[in-house]
N, CA, C and O of each residue as an XYZ file, in Angstrom:
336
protein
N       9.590     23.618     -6.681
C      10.237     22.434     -7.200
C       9.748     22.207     -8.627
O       8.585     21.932     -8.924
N      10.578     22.325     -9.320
C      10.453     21.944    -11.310
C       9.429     20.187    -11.040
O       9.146     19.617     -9.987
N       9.267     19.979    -11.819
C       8.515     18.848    -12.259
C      10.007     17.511    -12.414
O       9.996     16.435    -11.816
N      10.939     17.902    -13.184
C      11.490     17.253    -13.215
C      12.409     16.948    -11.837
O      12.999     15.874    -11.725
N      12.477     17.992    -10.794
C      12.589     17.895     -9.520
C      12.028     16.738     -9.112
O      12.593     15.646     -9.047
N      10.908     16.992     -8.836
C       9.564     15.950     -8.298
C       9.623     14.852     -8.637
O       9.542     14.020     -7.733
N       9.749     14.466     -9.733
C      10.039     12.904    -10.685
C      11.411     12.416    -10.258
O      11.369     11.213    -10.003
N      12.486     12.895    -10.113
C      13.378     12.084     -9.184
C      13.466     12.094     -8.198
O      14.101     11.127     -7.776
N      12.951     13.104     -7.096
C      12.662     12.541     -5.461
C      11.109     11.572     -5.730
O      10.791     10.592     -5.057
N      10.335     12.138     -6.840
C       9.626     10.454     -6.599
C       9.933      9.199     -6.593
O       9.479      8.323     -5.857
N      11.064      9.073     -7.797
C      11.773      7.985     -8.085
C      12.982      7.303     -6.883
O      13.443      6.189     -6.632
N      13.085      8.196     -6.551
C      14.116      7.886     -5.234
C      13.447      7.642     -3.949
O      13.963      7.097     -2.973
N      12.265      8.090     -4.040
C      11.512      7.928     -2.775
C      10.681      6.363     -3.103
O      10.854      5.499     -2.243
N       9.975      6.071     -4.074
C      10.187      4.777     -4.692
C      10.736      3.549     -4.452
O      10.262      2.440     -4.207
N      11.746      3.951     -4.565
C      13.279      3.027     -4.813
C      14.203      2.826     -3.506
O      15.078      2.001     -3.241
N      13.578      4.067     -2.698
C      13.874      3.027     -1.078
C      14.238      2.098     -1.002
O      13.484      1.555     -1.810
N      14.939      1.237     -0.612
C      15.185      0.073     -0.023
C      14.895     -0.344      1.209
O      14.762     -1.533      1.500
N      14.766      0.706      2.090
C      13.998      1.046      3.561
C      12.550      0.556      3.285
O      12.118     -0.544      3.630
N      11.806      1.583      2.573
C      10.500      1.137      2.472
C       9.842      0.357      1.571
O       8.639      0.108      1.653
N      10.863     -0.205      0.368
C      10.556     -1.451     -0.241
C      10.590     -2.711      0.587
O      10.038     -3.761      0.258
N      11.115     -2.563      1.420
C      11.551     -3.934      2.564
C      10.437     -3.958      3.417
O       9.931     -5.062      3.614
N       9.881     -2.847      4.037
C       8.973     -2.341      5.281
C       7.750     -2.753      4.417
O       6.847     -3.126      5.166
N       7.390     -2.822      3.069
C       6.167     -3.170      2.405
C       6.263     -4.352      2.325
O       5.478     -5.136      2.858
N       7.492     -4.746      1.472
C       7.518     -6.246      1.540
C       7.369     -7.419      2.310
O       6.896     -8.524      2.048
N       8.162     -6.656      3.879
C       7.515     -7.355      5.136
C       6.578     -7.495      5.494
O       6.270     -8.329      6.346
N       5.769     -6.640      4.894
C       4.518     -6.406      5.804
C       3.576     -7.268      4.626
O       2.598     -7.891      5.040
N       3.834     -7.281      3.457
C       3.238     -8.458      2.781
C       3.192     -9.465      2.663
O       2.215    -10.048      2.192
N       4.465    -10.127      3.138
C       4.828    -11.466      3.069
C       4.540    -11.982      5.045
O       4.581    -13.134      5.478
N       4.336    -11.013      5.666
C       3.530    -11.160      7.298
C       1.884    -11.512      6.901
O       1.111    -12.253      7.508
N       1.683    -10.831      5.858
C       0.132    -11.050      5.874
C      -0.201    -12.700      5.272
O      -0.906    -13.573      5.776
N       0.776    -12.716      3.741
C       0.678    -13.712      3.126
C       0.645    -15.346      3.929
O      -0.102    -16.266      3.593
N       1.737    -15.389      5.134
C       2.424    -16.178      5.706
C       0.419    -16.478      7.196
O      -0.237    -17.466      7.529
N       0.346    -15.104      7.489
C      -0.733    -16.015      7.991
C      -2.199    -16.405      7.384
O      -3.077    -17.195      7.733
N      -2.093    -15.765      6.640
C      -2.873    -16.432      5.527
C      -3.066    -18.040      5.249
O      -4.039    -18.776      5.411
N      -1.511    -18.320      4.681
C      -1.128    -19.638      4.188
C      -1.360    -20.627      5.933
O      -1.830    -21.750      6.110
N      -0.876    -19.754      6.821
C      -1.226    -20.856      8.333
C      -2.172    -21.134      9.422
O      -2.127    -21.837     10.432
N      -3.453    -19.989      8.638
C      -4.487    -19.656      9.202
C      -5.491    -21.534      9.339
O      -5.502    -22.242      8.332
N      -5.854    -21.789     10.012
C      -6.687    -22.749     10.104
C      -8.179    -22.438      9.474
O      -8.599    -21.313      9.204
N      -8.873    -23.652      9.303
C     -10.077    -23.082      8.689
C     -11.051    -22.738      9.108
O     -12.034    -22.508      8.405
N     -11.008    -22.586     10.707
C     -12.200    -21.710     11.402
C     -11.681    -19.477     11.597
O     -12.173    -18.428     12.014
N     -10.425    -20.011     10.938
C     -10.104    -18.533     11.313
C     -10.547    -17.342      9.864
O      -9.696    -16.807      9.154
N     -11.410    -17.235      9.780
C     -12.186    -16.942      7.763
C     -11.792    -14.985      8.674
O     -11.316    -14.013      8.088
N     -12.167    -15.056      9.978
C     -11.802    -13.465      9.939
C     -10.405    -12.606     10.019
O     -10.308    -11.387     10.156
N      -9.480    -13.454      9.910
C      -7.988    -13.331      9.894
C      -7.866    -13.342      8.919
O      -7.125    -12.515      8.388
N      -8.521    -14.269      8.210
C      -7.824    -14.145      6.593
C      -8.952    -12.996      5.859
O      -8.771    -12.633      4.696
N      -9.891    -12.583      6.523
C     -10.505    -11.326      6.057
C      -9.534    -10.058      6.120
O      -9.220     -9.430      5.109
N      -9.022     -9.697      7.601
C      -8.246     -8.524      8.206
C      -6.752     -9.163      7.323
O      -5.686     -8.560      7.445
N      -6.833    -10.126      6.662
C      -4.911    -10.306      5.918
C      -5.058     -9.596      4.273
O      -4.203     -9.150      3.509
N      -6.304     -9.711      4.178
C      -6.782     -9.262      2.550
C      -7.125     -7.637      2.862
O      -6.709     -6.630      2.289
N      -7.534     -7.704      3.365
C      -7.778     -5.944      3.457
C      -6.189     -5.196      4.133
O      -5.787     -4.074      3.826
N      -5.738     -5.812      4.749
C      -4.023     -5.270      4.968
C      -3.388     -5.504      3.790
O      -2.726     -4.528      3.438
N      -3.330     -6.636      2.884
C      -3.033     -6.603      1.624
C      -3.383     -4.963      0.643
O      -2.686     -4.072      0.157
N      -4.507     -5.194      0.721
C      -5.427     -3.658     -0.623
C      -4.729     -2.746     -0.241
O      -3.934     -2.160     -0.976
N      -4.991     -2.380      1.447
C      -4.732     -1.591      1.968
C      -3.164     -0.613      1.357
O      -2.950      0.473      0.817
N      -2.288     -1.890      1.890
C      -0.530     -1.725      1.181
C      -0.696     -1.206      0.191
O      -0.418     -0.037     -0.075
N      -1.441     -2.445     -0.878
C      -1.555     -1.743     -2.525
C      -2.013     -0.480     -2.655
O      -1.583      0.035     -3.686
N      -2.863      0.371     -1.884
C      -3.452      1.031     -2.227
C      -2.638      2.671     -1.464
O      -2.935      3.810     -1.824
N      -1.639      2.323     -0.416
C      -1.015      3.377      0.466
C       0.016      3.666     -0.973
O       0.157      4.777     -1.484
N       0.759      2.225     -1.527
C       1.505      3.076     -2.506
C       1.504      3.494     -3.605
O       2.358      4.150     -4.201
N      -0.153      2.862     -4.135
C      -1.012      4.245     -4.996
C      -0.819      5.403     -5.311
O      -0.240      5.923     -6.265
N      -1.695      6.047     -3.864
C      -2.059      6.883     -3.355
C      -0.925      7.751     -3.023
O      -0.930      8.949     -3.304
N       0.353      6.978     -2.242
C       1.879      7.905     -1.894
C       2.481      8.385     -3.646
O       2.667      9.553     -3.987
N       2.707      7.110     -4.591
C       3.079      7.236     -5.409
C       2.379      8.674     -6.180
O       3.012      9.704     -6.413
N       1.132      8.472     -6.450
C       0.346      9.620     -6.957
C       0.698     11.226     -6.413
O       0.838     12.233     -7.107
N       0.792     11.078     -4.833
C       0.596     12.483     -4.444
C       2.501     12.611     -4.525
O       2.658     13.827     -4.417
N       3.768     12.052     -4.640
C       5.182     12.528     -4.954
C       4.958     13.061     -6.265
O       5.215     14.259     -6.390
N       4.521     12.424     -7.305
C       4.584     12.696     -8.241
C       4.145     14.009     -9.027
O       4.824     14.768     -9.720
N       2.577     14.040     -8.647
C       1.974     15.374     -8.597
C       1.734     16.411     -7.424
O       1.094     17.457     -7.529
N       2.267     16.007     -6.459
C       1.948     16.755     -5.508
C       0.586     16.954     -4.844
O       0.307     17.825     -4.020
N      -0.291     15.921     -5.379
C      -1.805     16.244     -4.707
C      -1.725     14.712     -4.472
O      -1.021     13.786     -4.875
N      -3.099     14.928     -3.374
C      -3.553     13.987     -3.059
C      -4.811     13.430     -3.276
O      -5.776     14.144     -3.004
N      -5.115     11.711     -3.935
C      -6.469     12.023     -4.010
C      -7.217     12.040     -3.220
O      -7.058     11.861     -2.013
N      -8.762     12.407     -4.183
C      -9.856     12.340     -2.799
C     -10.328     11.719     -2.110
O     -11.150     10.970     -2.636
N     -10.210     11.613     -0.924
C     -10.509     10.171      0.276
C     -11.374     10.412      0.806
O     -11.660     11.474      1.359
N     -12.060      9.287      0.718
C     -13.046      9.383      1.800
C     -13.536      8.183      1.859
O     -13.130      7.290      1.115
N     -14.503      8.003      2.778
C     -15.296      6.506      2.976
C     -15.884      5.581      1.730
O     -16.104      4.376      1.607
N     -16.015      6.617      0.958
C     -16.792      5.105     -0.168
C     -15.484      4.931     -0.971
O     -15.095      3.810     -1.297
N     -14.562      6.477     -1.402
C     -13.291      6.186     -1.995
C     -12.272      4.533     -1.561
O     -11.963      3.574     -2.267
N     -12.044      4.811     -0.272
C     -11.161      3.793      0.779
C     -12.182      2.897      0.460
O     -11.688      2.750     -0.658
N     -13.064      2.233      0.428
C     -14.198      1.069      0.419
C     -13.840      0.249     -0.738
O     -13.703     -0.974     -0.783
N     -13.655      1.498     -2.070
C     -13.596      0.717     -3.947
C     -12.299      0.718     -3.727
O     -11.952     -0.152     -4.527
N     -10.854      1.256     -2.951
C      -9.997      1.288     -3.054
C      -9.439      0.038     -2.459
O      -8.382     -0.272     -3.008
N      -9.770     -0.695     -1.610
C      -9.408     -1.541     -1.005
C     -10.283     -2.989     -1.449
O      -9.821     -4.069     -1.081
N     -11.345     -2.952     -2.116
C     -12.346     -4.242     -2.544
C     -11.776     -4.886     -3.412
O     -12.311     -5.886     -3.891
C-alpha cells in the first residue's frame, strides 16, 4: 500500500460516522455519570476519567498505527503517562 494509499483509508477510517458516534457515546456515557455521580461516589468518577484518557488515548494510538502502520510501544508505564 503507497503512503498515499494509507492516508485516505486513514482518513476514511477517521471519518466513520460508525465510530465517531461509538466514541462519542461512550464519552458523553462517561461525562453524564460524572455530572450525576453523588458525592460519596469519588471512585466512579475515578473509573469515568480514566475511561475518558483511555478513549483519548485508543484514538491516538489507532490514529498513529493507520497512518504509519506501526504501533506504538505499550506497555505498563507507557498506558500509565498515557492515560494520567
Amino acid at each position: 500500500m503507497t503512503p498515499e494509499q494509507r492516508a485516505d483509508k486513514a482518513k476514511a477510517t477517521l471519518d466513520n460516522s460508525f465510530i465517531k458516534d461509538a466514541i462519542n457515546d461512550i464519552r458523553t456515557a462517561c461525562i453524564n455519570n460524572i455530572r450525576n455521580s453523588s458525592h460519596d461516589q469519588s471512585d466512579l468518577r475515578d473509573d469515568m476519567y480514566y475511561m475518558l484518557r483511555s478513549v483519548d488515548c485508543f484514538e491516538r494510538v489507532l490514529e498513529k498505527h493507520i497512518k504509519t502502520g506501526q504501533v506504538e510501544q505499550i506497555n505498563d508505564i507507557a498506558i500509565k503517562r498515557m492515560i494520567r
